[in-house]
VEXDREN-2710 file (C-alpha; in Angstrom, 1 decimal):
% VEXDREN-2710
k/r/px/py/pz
1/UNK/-6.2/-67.4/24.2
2/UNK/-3.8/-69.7/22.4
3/UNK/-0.1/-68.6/21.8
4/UNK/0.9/-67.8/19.0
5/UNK/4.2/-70.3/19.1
6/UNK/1.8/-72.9/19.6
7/UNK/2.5/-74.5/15.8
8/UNK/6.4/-73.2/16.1
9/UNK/7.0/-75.9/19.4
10/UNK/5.8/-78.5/17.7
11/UNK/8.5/-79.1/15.2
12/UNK/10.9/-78.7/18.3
13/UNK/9.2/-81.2/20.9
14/UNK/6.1/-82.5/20.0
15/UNK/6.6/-84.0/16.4
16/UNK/8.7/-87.6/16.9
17/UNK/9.8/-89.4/14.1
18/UNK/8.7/-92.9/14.0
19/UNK/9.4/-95.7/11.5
20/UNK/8.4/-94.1/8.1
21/UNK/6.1/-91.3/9.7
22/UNK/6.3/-88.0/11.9
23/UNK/3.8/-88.1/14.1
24/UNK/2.2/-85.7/16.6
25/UNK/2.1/-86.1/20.9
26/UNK/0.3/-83.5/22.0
27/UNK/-2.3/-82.6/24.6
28/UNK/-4.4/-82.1/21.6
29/UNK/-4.2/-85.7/20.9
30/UNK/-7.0/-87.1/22.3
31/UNK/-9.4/-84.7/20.8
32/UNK/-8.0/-84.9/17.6
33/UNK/-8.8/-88.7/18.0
34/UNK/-12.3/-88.1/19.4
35/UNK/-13.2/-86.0/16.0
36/UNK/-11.3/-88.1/13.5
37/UNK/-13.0/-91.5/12.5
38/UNK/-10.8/-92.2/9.6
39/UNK/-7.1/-94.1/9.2
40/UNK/-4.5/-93.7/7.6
41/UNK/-2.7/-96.7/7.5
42/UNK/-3.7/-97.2/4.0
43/UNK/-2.3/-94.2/2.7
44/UNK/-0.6/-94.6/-0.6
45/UNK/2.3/-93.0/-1.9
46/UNK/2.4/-90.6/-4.8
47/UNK/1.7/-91.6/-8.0
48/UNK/5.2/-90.7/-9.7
49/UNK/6.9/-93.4/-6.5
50/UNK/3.9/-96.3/-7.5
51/UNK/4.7/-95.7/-11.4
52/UNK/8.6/-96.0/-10.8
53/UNK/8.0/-98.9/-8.4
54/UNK/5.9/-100.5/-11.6
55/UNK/8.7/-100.2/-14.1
56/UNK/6.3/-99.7/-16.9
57/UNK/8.2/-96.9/-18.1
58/UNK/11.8/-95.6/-18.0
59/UNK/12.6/-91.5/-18.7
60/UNK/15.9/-91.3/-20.6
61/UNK/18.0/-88.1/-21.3
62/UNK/20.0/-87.4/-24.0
63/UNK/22.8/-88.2/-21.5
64/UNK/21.0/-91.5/-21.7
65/UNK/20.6/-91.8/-25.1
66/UNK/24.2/-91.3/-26.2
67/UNK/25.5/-93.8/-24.0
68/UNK/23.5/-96.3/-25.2
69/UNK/24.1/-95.4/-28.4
70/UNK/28.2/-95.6/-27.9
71/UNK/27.4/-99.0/-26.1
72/UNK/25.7/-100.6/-29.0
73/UNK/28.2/-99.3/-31.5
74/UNK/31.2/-100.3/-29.2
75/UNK/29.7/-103.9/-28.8
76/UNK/28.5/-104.1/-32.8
77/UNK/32.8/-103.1/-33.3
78/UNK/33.7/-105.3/-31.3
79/UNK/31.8/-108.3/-32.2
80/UNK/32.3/-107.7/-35.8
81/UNK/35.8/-107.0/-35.8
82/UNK/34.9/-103.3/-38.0
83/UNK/35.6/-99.8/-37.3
84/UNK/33.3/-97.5/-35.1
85/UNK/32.0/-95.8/-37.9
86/UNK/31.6/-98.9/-39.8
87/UNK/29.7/-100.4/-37.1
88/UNK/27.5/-96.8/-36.4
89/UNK/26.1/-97.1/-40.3
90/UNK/25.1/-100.5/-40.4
91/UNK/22.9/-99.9/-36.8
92/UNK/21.8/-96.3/-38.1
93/UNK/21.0/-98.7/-41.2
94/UNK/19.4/-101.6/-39.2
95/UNK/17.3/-99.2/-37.0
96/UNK/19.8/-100.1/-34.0
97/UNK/18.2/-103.6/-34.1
98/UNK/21.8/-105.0/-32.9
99/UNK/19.6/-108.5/-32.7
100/UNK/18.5/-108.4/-36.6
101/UNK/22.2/-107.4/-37.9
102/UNK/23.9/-110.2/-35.5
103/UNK/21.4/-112.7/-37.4
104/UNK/21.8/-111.1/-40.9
105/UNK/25.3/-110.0/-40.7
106/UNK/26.9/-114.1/-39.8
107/UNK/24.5/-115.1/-42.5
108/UNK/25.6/-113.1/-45.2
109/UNK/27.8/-110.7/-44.1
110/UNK/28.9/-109.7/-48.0
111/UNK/25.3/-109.4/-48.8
112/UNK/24.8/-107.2/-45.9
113/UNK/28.0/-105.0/-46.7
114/UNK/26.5/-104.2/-50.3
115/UNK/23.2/-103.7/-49.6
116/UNK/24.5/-100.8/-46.8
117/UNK/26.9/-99.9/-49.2
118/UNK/30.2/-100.5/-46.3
119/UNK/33.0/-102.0/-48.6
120/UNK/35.0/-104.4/-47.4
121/UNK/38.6/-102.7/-48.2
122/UNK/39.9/-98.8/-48.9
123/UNK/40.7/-97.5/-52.3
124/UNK/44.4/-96.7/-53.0
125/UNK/44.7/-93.4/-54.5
126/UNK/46.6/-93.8/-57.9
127/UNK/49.9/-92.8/-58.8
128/UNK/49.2/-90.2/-60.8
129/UNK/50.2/-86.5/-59.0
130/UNK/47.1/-84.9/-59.9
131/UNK/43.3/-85.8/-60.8
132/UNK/39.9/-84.3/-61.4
133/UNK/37.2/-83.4/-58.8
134/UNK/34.3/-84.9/-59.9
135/UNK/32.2/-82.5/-59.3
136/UNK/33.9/-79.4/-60.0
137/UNK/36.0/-80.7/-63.2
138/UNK/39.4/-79.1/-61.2
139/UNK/42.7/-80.3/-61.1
140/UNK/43.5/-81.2/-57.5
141/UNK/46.7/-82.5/-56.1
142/UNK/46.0/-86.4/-54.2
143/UNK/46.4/-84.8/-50.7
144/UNK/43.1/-82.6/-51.4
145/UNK/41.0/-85.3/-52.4
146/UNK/38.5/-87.2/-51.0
147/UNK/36.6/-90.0/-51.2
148/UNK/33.9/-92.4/-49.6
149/UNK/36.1/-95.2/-49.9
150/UNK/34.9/-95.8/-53.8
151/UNK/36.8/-94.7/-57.0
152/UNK/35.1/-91.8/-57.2
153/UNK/37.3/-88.5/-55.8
154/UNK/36.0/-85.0/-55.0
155/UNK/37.5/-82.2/-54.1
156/UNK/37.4/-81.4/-49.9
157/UNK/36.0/-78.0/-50.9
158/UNK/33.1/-79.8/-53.0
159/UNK/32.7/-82.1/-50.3
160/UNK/32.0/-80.0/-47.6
161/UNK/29.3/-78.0/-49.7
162/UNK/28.0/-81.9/-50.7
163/UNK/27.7/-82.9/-47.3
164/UNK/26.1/-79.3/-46.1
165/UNK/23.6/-79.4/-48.4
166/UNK/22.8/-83.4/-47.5
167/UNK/22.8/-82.0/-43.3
168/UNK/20.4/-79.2/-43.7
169/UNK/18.0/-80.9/-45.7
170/UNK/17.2/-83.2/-42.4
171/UNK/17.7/-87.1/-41.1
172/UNK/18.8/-88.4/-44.9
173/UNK/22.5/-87.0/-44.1
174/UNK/22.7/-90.5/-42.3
175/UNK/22.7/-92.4/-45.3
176/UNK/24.2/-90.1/-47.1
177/UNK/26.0/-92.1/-50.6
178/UNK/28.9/-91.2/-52.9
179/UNK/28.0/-88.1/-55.0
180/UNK/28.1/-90.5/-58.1
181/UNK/24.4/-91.5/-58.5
182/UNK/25.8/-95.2/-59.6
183/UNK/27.8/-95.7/-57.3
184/UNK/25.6/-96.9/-53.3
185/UNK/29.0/-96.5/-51.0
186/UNK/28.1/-94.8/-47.5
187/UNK/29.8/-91.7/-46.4
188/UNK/31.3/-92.7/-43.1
189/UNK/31.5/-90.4/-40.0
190/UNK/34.5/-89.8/-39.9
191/UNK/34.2/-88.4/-43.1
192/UNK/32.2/-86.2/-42.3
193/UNK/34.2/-85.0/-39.3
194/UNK/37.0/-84.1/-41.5
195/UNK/35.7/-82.6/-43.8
196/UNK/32.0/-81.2/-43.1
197/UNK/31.9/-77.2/-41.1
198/UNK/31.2/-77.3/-37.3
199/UNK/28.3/-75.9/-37.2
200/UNK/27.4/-79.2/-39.4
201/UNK/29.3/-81.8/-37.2
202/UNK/26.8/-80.7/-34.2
203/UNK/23.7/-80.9/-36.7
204/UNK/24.8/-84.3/-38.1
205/UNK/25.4/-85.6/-34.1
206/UNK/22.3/-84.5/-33.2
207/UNK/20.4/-86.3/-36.2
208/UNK/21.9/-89.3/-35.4
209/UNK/21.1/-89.0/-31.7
210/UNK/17.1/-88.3/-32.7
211/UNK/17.8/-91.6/-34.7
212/UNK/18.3/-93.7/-32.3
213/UNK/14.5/-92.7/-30.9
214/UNK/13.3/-92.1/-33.9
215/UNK/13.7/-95.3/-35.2
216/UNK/12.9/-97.4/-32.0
217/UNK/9.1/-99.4/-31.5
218/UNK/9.3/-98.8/-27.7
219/UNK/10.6/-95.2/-27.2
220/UNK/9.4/-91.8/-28.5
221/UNK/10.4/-88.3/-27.5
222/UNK/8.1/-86.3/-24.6
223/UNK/5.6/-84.5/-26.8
224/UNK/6.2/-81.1/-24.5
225/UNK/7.8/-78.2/-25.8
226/UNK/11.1/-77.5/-25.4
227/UNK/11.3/-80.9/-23.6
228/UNK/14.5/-83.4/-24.8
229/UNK/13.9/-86.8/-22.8
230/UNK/12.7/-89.5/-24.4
231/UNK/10.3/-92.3/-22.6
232/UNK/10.9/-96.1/-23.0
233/UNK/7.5/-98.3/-22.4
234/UNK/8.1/-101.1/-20.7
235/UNK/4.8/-102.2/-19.7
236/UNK/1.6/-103.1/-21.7
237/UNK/-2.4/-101.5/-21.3
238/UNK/-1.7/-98.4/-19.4
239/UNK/-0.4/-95.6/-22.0
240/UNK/0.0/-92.7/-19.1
241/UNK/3.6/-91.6/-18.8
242/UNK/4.6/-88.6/-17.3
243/UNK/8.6/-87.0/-17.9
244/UNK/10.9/-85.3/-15.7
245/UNK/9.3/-82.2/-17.4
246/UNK/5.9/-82.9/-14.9
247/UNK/3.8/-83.3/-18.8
248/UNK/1.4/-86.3/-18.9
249/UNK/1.3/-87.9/-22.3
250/UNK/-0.7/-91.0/-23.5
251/UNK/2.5/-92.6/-25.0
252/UNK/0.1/-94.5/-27.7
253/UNK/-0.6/-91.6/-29.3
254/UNK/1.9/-88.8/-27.6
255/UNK/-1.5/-86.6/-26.8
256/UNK/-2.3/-85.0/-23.6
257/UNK/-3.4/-88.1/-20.4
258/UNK/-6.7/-89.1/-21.6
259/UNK/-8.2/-91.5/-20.1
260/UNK/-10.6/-92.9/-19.9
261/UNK/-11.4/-92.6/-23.1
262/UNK/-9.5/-94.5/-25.7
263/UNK/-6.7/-93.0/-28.6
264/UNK/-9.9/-93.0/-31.2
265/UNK/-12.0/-90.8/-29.3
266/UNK/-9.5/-88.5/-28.4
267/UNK/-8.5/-88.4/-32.5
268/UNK/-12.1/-87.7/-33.1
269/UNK/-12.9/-85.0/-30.1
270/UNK/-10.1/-83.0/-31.1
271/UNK/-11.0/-83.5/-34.7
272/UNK/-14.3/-82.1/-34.0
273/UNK/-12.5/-79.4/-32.4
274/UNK/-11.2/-77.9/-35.5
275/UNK/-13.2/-79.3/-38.4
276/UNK/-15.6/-76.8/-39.9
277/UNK/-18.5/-79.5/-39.1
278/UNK/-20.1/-77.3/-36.9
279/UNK/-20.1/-74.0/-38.6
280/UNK/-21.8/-76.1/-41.4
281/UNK/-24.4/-77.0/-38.9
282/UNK/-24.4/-73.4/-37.4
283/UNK/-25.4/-72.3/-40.8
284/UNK/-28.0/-74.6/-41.7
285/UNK/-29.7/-74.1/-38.0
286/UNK/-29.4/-70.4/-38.2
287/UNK/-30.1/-69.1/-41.8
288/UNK/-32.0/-69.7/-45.0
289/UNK/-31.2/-69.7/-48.8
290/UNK/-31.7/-67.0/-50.3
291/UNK/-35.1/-67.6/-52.8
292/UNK/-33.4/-66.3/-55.8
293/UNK/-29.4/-66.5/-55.6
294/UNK/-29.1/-69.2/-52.8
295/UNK/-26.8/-67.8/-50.6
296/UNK/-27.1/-68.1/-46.7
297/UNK/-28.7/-65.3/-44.7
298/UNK/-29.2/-64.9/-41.1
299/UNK/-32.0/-62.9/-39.4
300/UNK/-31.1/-61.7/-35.9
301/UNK/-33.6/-59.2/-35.6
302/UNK/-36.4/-57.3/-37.5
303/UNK/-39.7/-57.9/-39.0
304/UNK/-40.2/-60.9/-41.9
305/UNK/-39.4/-59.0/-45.2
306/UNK/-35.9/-60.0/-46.2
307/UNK/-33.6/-58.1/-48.7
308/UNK/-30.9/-59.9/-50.0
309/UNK/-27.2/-57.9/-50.5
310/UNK/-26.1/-56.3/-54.2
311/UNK/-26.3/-57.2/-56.9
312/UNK/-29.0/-59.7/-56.0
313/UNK/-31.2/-57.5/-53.8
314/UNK/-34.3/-59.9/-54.3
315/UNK/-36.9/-59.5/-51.6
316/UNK/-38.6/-62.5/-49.9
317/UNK/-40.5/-63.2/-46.9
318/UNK/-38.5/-65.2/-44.2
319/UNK/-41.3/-67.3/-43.1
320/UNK/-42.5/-68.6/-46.4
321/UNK/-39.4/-67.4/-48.9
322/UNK/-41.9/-66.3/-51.2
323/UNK/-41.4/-62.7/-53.3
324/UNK/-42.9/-59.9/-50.5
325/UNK/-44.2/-58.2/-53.8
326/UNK/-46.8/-61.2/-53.1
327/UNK/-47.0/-60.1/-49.4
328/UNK/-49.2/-57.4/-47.7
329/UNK/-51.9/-56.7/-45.1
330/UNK/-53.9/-60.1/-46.0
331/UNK/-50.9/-62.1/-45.4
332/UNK/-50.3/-60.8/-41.9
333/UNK/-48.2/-57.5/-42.6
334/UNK/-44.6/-57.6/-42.0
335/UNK/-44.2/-59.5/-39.1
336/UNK/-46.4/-62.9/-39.6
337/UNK/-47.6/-64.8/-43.0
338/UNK/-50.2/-66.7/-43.4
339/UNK/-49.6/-68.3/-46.1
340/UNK/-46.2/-70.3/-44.1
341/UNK/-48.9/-71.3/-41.5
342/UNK/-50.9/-72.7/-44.2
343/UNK/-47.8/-74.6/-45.5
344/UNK/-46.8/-75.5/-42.8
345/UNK/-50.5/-77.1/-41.8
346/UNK/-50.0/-79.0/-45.3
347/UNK/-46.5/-80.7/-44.3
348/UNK/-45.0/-78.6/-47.1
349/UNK/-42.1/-77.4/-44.9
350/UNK/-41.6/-80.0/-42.6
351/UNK/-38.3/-81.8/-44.2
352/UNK/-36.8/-78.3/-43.8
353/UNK/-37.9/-77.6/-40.6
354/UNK/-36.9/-80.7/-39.0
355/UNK/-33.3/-80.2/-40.8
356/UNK/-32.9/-77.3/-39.0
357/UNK/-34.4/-78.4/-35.9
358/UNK/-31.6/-81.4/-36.1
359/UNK/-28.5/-79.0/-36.3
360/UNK/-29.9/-76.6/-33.5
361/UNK/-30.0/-79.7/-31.3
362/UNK/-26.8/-81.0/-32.8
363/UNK/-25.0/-77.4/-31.8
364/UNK/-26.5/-76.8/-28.6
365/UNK/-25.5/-80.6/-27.9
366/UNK/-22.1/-80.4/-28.9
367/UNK/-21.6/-77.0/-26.8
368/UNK/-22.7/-78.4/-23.6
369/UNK/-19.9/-81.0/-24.0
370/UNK/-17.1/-78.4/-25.1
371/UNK/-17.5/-75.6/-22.9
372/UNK/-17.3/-78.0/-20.2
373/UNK/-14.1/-79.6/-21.4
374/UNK/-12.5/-76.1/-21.8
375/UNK/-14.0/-75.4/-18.4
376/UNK/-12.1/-78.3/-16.6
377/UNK/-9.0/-77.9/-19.0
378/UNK/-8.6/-74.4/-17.3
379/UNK/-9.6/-75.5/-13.9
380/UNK/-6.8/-78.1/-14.1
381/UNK/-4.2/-75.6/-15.9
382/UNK/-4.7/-73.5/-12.7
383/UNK/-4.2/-76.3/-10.4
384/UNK/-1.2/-77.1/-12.2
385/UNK/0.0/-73.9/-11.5
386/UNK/-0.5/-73.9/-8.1
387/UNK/0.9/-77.2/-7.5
388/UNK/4.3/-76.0/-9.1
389/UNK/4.0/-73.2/-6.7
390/UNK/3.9/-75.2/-3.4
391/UNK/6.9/-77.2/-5.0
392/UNK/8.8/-74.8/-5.8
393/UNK/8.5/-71.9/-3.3
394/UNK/5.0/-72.0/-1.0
395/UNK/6.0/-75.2/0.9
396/UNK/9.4/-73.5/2.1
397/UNK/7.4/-70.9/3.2
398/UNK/4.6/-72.2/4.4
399/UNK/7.0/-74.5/6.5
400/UNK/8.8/-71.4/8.1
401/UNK/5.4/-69.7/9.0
402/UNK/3.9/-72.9/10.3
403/UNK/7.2/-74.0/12.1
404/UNK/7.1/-77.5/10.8
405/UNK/9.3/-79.9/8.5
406/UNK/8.5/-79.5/5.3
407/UNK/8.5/-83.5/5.1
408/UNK/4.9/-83.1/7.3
409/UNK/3.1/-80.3/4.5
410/UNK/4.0/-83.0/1.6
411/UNK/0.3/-83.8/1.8
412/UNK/-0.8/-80.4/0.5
413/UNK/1.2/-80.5/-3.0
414/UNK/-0.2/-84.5/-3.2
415/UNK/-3.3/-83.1/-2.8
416/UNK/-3.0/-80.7/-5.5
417/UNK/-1.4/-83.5/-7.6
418/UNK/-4.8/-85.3/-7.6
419/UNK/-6.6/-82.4/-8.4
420/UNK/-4.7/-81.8/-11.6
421/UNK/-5.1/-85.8/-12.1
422/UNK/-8.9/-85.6/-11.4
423/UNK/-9.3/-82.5/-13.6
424/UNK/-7.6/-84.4/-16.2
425/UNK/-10.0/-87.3/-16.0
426/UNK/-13.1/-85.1/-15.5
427/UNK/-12.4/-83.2/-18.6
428/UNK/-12.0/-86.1/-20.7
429/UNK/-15.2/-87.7/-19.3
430/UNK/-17.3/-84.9/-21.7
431/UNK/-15.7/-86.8/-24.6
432/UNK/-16.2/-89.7/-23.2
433/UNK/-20.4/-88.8/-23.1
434/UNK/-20.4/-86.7/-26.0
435/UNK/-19.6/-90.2/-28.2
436/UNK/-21.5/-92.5/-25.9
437/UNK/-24.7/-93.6/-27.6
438/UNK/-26.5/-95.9/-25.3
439/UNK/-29.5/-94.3/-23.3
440/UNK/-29.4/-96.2/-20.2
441/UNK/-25.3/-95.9/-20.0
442/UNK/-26.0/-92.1/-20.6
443/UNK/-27.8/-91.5/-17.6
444/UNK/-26.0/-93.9/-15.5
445/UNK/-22.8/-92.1/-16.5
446/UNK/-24.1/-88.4/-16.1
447/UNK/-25.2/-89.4/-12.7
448/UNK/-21.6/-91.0/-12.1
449/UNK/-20.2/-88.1/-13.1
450/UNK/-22.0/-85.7/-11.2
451/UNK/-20.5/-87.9/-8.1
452/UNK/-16.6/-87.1/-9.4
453/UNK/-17.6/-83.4/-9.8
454/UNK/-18.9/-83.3/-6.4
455/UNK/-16.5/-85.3/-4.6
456/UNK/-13.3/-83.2/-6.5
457/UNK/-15.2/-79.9/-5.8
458/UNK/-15.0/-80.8/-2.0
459/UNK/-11.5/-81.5/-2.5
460/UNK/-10.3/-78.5/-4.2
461/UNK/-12.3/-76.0/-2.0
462/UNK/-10.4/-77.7/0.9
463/UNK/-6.9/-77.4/-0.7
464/UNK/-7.2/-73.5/-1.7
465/UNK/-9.7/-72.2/0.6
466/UNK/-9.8/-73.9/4.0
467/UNK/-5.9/-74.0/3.8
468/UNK/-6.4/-70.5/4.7
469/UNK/-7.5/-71.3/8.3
470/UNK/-3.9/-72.5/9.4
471/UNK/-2.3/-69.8/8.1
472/UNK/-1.4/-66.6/9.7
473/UNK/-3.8/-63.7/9.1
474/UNK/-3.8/-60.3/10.4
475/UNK/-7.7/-60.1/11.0
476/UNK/-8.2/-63.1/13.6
477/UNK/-6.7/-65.5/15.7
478/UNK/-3.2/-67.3/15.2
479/UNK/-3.9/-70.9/14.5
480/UNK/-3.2/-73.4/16.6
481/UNK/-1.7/-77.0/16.5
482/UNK/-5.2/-78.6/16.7
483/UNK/-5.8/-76.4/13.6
484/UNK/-3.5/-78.0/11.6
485/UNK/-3.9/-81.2/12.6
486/UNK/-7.6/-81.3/11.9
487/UNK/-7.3/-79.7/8.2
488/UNK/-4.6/-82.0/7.5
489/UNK/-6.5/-85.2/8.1
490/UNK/-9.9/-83.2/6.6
491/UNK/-7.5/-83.3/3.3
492/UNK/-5.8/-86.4/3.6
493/UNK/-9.3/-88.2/3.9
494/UNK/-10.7/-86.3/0.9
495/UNK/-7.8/-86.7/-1.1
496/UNK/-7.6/-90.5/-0.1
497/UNK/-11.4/-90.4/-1.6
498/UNK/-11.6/-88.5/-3.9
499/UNK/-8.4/-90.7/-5.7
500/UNK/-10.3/-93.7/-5.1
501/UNK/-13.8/-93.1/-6.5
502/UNK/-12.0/-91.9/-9.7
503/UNK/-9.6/-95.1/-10.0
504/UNK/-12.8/-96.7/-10.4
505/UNK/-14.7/-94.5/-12.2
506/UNK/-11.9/-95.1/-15.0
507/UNK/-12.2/-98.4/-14.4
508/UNK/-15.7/-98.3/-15.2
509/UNK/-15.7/-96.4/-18.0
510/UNK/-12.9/-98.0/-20.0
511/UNK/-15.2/-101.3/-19.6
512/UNK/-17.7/-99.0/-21.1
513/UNK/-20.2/-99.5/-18.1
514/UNK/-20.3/-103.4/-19.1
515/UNK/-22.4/-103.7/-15.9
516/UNK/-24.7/-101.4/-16.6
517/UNK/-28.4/-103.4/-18.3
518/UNK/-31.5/-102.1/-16.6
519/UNK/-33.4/-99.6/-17.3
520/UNK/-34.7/-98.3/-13.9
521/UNK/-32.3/-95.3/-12.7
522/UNK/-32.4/-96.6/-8.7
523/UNK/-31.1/-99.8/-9.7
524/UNK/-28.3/-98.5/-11.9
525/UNK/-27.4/-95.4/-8.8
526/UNK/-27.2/-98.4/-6.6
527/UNK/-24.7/-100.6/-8.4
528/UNK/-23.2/-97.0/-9.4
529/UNK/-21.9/-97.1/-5.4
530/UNK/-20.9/-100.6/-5.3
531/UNK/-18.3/-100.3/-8.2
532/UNK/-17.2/-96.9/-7.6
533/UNK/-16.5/-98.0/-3.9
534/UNK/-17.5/-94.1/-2.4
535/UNK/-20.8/-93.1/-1.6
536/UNK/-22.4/-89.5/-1.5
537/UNK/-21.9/-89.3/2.5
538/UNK/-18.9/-86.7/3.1
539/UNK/-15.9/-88.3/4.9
540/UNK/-15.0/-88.0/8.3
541/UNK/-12.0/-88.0/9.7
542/UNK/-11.0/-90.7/12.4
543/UNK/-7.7/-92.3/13.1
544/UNK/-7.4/-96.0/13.5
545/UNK/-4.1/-95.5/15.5
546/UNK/-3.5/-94.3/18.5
547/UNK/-1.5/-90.8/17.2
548/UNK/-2.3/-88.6/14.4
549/UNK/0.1/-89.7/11.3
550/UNK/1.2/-86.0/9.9
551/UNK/3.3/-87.3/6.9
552/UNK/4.9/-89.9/5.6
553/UNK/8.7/-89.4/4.9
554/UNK/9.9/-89.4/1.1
555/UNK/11.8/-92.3/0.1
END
């Protein structure tokens, strides 16, 4: 029998580190080899390393954000020759386009200064020892007056309840005027530092930090909750982001990762979703007018003589709608009528039949698509959850029971990475069919998509249930090294797979199946493998190298 510090010795002598991977010299090497048949030298690295690599997004804090903000304002000053706050209104003004004010400002710079409302010098208060708050109609001494470098002087105490009510009332503080409708000069942030509350100074700073996304083309804030990066898009085709926060967002239309389906679709699934379309359908599939006052009723169980509810209480037969005072014995007693048979014979009710018949279809079609977009929105929900458990606790553990680096188990939360990623794309694929209209696409995609379901199903029954077979357990053997070794690569390959066919199976579908012409099944099944590049055969599991690769280091 095996020892049980079989997988405990290899982290001490029989795991070397190599170049970029740890790999495994053992006894059990050459078996390993003899039941493996697939490389690894291929492996790619996580998707969050390739998307950095790719630059076609940047994640910014509001660390980030501020600086940039202070650099733009600091340059704007300096070029200019103005005061910060000068130079802070006219980019809050010019949607921090520094480009477009540099062009407009040595153009015109007067025009530009009048149009923001920045004058060119201070008012000198006048000699006079007192004067009037504008607002209040008080008597003030010089020293307690105020104003936005116009004629036009308030009180500090009018001001501060001025520039409250301006703050609370959301983003327009930042262009926030003289109180004198006529008069277009901009309240200047230092102003507003002297004389607005604190609680107001942190509102109006953080206003003018959402500005600076707010305003921009290329950045938006990560949809998430509670989340306060913002993502800059670099690149061009490819929407998916995904923030420090671990949420996925198309940044085109700041839903949920969707592909493959486009921004439209997604509008019109989720649309679907909560429009009252189908309980109008429902209705029309599942009940009849009422004969006399018109009003819906559904029969769910019980013989064919209807009563409709107070004050109507008109009686009608369900089959025909006639009065039941015209039914009895001859016309089939309560539970059939003859005269609907003979109607119906006569085409009198088949407008209203095949209405009905239309919406039943409709519903039943439009519930196989949903509850199988729920049921993969949950599946994935719980992989996400278990992926942020071997990140943030399991794989420390899991590392001290298996007594190996936790650099060699990265492969199980990658794995559980492209399950979520899968689940993602598998969800979305039922929108994706639910809108496609083209018969011959339609079966060629459900028979595509029956391939991703059984290709990720393999995967995620090897990530949370044959994991359990290199764990400790108290009802059978200790696991050995050539345990480990042989689940690792069985989830490596499938994972290596399984991310493959459904790169392409995007691929595919986002060209709407452009290959896809004939009408004989075979023929499309066929070119289905060719584009996909994976086949129905399971993988094995075979190293090209000499050693079994356990991990590749992070970089």
């Amino acid at each position: 029998m095996d020892s049980d510090d079989d997988l405990r010795g290899a982290s001490d002598s029989e795991i070397v580190a190599v170049g970029d991977y740890y790999y495994i010299s053992s006894d059990t090497e050459s078996s390993a080899e003899e039941e493996s048949d697939c490389g690894h030298d291929d492996y790619e690295v996580p998707d969050e390393i390739t998307s950095m690599r790719e630059k076609r997004y940047v994640i910014l804090t509001e660390k980030d954000i501020h600086e940039r903000q202070e650099e733009g304002i600091t340059r704007v000053s300096s070029v200019f020759s103005i005061p910060r706050e000068s130079a802070c209104i006219l980019l809050r003004q010019y949607k921090w386009n520094i480009s477009k004010l540099s062009d407009e400002w040595f153009a015109d710079e007067e025009r530009v200064r009048k149009s923001v409302g920045l004058p060119a010098n201070g008012v000198l208060l006048p000699d006079s020892q007192t004067l009037t708050c504008g607002i209040c109609f008080e008597g003030y001494s010089t020293s307690a007056l105020s104003s936005a470098s116009c004629v036009h002087f308030y009180c500090h105490e009018c001001w501060e309840g001025y520039i409250s009510a301006s703050i609370n009332d959301g983003p327009g503080c930042l262009a926030l005027r003289c109180p004198e409708p006529s008069c277009s000069a901009m309240v200047l942030e230092e102003t507003i530092n002297r004389l607005a509350k604190d609680e107001d100074k942190v509102k109006y700073k953080q206003l003018l930090l959402r500005s600076y996304i707010e305003d921009s083309k290329k950045i938006k804030w990560c949809p998430a909750p509670d989340c306060t990066c913002a993502v800059e898009f670099l690149g061009d085709g490819n929407y998916d982001v995904s923030c420090m926060c671990r949420f996925s967002f198309c940044w085109n239309c700041t839903e949920e990762t969707h592909r493959p389906v486009s921004c439209e679709t997604v509008s019109k699934w989720i649309l679907k979703n909560s429009a009252e379309s189908e309980n109008v359908n429902w209705i029309i599939a599942n009940s009849k007018p009422c004969p006399k006052c018109k009003k819906p009723i559904e029969k769910n169980h019980g013989c064919m003589h209807m009563t409709c509810r107070p004050p109507c209480n008109f009686q009608f037969c369900w089959l025909c709608l006639g009065p039941w005072s015209e039914h009895g014995s001859t016309t089939g007693g309560n539970n059939a009528c003859n005269r609907y048979e003979s109607a119906k014979e006569q085409g009198l009710f088949d407008e209203a039949e095949a209405k009905r018949e239309q919406a039943k279809n409709s519903i039943m079609r439009y519930t196989h698509y949903y509850e199988r977009w729920v049921s993969n929105q949950k599946s994935r929900q719980k992989a996400q959850a278990d992926l942020q458990k071997f990140d943030i606790k399991n794989l420390v553990e899991l590392s001290d029971i298996l007594g190996i680096p936790e650099s060699q188990l990265k492969f199980i939360p990658e794995a559980w990475s492209q399950i979520v990623d899968c689940r993602r794309v598998l969800q979305w694929t039922y929108a994706y069919g639910y809108y496609l209209e083209d018969k011959v696409k339609s079966e060629f995609f459900v028979y595509l998509q029956g391939e991703a379901e059984s290709g990720l199903e393999r995967l995620h029954k090897c990530a949370e249930k044959d994991i359990h077979a290199v764990l400790p357990n108290a009802n059978s053997l200790s696991p050995t090294l050539k345990d480990f070794i042989e689940f690792r690569v069985k989830l490596v390959d499938l994972t290596r797979v399984t991310r493959t066919f459904f790169e392409n199976l995007v691929r595919a579908l986002e060209e709407g199946l452009e290959d896809v012409h004939g009408t004989d099944q075979s023929t499309s099944k066929k070119r289905s493998k060719n584009n996909t590049g994976a086949s129905c055969k399971k993988p094995s599991a075979k190293s090209k190298s000499g050693r079994n690769k356990v991990a590749r280091t992070s970089h």
